[in-house]
N, C-alpha and C positions, 0 to 999 in steps of 0.2 A: 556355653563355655565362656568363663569371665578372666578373661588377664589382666593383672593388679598393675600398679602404676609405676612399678620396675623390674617390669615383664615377665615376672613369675606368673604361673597359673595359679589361679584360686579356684579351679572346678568347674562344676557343672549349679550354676544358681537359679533361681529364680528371677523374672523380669523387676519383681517389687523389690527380690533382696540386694541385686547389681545394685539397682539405682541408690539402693541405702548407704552400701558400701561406697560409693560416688560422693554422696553429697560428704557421709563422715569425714571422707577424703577431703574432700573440697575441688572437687573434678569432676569432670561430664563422664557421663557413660558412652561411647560409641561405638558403633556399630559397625566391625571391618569388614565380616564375610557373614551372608546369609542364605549363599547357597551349600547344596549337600544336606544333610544329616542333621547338623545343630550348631547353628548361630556361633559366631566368634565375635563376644564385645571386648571393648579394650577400656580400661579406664584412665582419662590422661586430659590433660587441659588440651581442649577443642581449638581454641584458639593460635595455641601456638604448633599444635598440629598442623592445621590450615598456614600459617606462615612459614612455615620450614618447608612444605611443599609445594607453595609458589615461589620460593625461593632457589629449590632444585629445576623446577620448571624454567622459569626465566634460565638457570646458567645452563639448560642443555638446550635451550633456543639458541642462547649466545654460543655456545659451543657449533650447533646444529650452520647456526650463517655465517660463521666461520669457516667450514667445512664447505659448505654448499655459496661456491661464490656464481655469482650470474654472467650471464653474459650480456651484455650492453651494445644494442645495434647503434649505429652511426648511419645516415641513410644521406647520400652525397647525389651532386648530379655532374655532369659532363660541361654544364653552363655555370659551378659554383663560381663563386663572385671569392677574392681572396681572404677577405675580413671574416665570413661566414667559415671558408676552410682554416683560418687558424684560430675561431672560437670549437669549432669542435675538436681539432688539433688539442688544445688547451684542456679540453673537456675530457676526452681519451688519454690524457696523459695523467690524468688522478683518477681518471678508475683505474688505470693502468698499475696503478703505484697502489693503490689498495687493494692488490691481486686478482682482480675484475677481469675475463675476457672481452674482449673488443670484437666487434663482426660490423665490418663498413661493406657497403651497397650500395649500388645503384643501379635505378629503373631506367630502361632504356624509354622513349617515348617517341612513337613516330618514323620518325626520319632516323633519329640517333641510332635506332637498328642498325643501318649502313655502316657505321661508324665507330664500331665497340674499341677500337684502340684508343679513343679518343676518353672516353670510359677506367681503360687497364690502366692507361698515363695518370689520372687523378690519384685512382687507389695507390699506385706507387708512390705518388707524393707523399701521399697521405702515411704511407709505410716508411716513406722516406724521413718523415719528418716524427716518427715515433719508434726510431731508428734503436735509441739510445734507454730506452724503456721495458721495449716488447719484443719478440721474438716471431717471424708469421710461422703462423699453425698448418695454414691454407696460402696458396698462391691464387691473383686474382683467377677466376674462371666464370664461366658462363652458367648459368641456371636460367632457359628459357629467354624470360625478359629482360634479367637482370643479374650485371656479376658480381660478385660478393669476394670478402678476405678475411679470411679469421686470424686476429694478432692476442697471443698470450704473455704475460708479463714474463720478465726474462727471470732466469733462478738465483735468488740470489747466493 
């Protein structure tokens, strides 16, 4: 089955007679479906075929990670030093703002087990100080070793 080059059918052809009607054209013969019954070619410039459909490709990836935004761990300790909490501070507040969710955490190690309030106080900081951005999703809590917060950007 040969479809012509402004998608009328032209029938059922020959391999040698498409390709004639191709070149007369000034067009590739291609090849859309060759499963089933009998072959479906198309005749049409191959090239810009190939370009209009990495074209649609690309915009429904863009479309696709717009849609599909990630989540971004933050991984903090009970010992962070200030300068280190307000570069991830800083960091969290532009994925924040580029609709990114946020998940901060930390590893208890040791001793710190004893001591998980010491742990809840950072993450609140940390909540505290991306107050004006994000929304918690999650209140801190405990998972085994380590307690975690999920912050999502607020709506605008």
């Amino acid at each position: 089955m040969v479809i012509g080059p402004n998608g009328e059918q032209m029938g059922q052809k020959g391999l040698e007679d498409a390709l004639t009607l191709a070149r007369y054209a000034g067009l590739d013969l291609v090849l859309m479906n060759d499963n089933g019954k009998m072959a479906v070619a198309k005749i049409m410039d191959y090239n810009k075929y190939r370009y209009e459909r990495q074209k649609k490709l690309k915009e429904a990836q863009k479309k696709q990670r717009e849609t599909n935004k990630e989540l971004k761990e933050y991984r903090l300790s009970v010992t962070i030093d200030i300068h280190d909490f307000e570069t991830r501070v800083r960091n969290a507040k532009e994925y924040l703002i580029k609709g990114h969710k946020i998940k901060a955490f930390i590893r208890f190690k040791g001793r710190q087990m004893a001591r998980p309030e010491l742990g809840k106080e950072v993450l609140i900081r940390f909540k505290e100080a991306l107050e004006e951005v994000s929304t918690v999703e999650t209140e801190p809590k405990m998972d085994g070793r380590q307690m975690y917060m999920l912050l999502a950007p607020k709506s605008k």
